[in-house]
N, C-alpha and C positions, 0 to 999 in steps of 0.2 A: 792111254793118252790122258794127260795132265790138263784142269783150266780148256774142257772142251765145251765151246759152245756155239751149236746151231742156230744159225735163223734162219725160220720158218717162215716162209710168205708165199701165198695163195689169191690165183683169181684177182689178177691184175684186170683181163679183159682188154688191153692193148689193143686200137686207139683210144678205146671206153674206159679208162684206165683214171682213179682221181690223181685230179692235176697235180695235187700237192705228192704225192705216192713218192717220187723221186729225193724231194726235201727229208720227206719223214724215214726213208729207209738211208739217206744218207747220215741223218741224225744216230740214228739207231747201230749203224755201221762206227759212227765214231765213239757210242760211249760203250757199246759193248765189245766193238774187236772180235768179231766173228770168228771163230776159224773154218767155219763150213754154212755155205749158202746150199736150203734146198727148197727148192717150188713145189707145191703140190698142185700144180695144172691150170690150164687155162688162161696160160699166159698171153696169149691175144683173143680176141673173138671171134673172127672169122663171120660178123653176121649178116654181110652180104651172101653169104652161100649157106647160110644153114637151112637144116630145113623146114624151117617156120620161117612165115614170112618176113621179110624184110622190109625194114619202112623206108619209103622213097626218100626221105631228107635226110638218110644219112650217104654216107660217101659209098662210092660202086667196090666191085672186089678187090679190082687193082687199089685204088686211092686209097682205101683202106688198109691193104697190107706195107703200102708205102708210108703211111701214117703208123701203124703198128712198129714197121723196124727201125724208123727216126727212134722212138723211145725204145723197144730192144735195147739199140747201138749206144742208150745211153746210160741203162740198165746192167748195161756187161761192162761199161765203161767203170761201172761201182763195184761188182761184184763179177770178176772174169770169172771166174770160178763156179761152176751153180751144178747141182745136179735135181733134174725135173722127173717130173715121173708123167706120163698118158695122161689126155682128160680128151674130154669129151667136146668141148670146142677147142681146144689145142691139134687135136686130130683130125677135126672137123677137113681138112684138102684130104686125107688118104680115105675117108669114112663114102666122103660125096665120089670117090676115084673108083671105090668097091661098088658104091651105087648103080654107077653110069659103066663097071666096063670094064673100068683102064686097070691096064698089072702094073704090081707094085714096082716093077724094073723101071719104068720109064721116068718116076716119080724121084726127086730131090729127096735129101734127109731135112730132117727138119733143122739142123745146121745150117744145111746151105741155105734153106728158106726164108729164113732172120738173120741172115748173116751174122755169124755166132762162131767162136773160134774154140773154145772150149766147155760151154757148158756139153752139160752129157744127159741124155734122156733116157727112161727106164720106162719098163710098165707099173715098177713097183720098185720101192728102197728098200730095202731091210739091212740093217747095220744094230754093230754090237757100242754101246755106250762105252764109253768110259767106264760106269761104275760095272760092268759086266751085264746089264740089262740086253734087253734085243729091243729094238723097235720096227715097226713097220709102216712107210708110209704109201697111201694109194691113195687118189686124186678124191673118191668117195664112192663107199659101198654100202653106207648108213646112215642115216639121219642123229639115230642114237649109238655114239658112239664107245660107248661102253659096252654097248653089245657086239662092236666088231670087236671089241677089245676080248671081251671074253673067249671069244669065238674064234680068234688067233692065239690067245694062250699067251698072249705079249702088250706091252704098249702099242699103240697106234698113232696115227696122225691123219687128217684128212683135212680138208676144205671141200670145196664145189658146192655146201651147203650155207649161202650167203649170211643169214642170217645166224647162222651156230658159232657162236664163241666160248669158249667152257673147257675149265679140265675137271675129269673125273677120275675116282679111282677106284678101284675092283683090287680085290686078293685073291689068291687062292694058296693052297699048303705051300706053295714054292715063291712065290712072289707077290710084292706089291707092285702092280701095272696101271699106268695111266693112260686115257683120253685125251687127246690135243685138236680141238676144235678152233682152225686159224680165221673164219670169217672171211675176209676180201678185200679188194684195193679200188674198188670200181666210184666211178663216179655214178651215184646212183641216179641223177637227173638228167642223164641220158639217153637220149630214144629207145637206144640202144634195151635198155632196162625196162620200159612201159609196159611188159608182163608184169613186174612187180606190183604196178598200182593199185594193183585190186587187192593186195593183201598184204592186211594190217601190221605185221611184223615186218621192221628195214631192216638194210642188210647192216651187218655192224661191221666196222673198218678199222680196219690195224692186222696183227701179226702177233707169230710168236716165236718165241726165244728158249733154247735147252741148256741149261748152263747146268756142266759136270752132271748130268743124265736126271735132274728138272726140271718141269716145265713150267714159264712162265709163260702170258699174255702180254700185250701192249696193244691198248687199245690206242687208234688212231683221233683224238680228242676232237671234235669242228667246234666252230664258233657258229653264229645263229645265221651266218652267211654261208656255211659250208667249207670253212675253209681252216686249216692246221696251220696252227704257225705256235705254237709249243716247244718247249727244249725236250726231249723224253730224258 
């Protein structure tokens, strides 16, 4: 396939999700011309039911996931098209269902759950580039991701790790393979997020983009108020 290019976006965290996220991937949608949307996880937060505690001022589970599929609904409205892979708050209703008990029979797809017509969920992506490369995305199995990269024999992709934005790259006799480290969409002054305050690296916000089987970054730019309003 000719003039292929993915965007990559991770760790929205839906309703905790930055306000501006919609603006800037509509932006992004219009100067690049996707051909392929893919999430690496995490698409809402689920943090009324996780299992660490939850802070009382934010919304209960219900209000929450009803806050979460308003932006879904307007998420797919940009990108009908999406294929996502497992994470670890995206799963977060089938994780707490293994907890407590309940079989998976009784349980929604996660389609029906965010009301979603076609995006398509994986535990993992792996697809052939354009240029003949392999890549492999999964939600996150490393911090350093040149070591998954190694360790799969291939490029990678991952998020879930907020603060990691980076490509790297590794050889071996057969190939040059790259790191793709997408960072997140989150509003980080979220209650939601107050684990992070104790530790001195934020998370960094933006996305990234595979044009004809390179990777680039787009970092998400704020102003000193927090807020994007940039042309990319």
């Amino acid at each position: 396939m000719k003039n292929e290019v993915i965007l990559v976006i991770s760790d929205l965290h839906a309703p905790y999700h930055h306000r501006d996220s919609l603006k800037f991937l509509e932006a992004i949608k219009k100067k690049y011309k996707p051909t392929a949307v893919w999430n690496v996880g995490d698409e809402v937060d689920y943090h009324a039911i996780s299992y660490h505690d939850s802070d009382p001022d934010l919304p209960s589970a219900g209000d929450e996931l009803k806050k979460a599929k308003k932006f879904i609904k307007k998420l797919e409205s940009i990108f009908p098209e999406m294929i996502l892979v497992d994470s670890n708050h995206g799963s977060l209703v089938y994780r707490k269902a293994k907890t407590n008990g309940i079989p998976k029979s009784v349980f929604k797809s996660y389609k029906e759950i965010l009301g979603v017509k076609s995006w398509e969920w994986k535990n993992y992506h792996k697809h052939k580039l354009c240029n003949g490369q392999e890549v492999y995305m999964i939600h996150g199995f490393k911090k350093n991701g040149l070591a998954l990269c190694k360790e799969m024999g291939m490029s990678t992709i991952q998020g879930h790790y907020h603060s990691e934005f980076s490509i790297g790259y590794t050889s071996n006799p057969n190939n040059l393979n790259w790191s793709l480290m997408v960072g997140c969409l989150i509003d980080d002054k979220s209650l939601a997020f107050s684990y992070n305050k104790v530790i001195p690296t934020r998370p960094i916000i933006g996305c990234g983009i595979i044009i004809n089987g390179q990777p680039q970054l787009i970092p998400m730019v704020l102003d000193k108020n927090g807020r994007w309003d940039n042309i990319c």
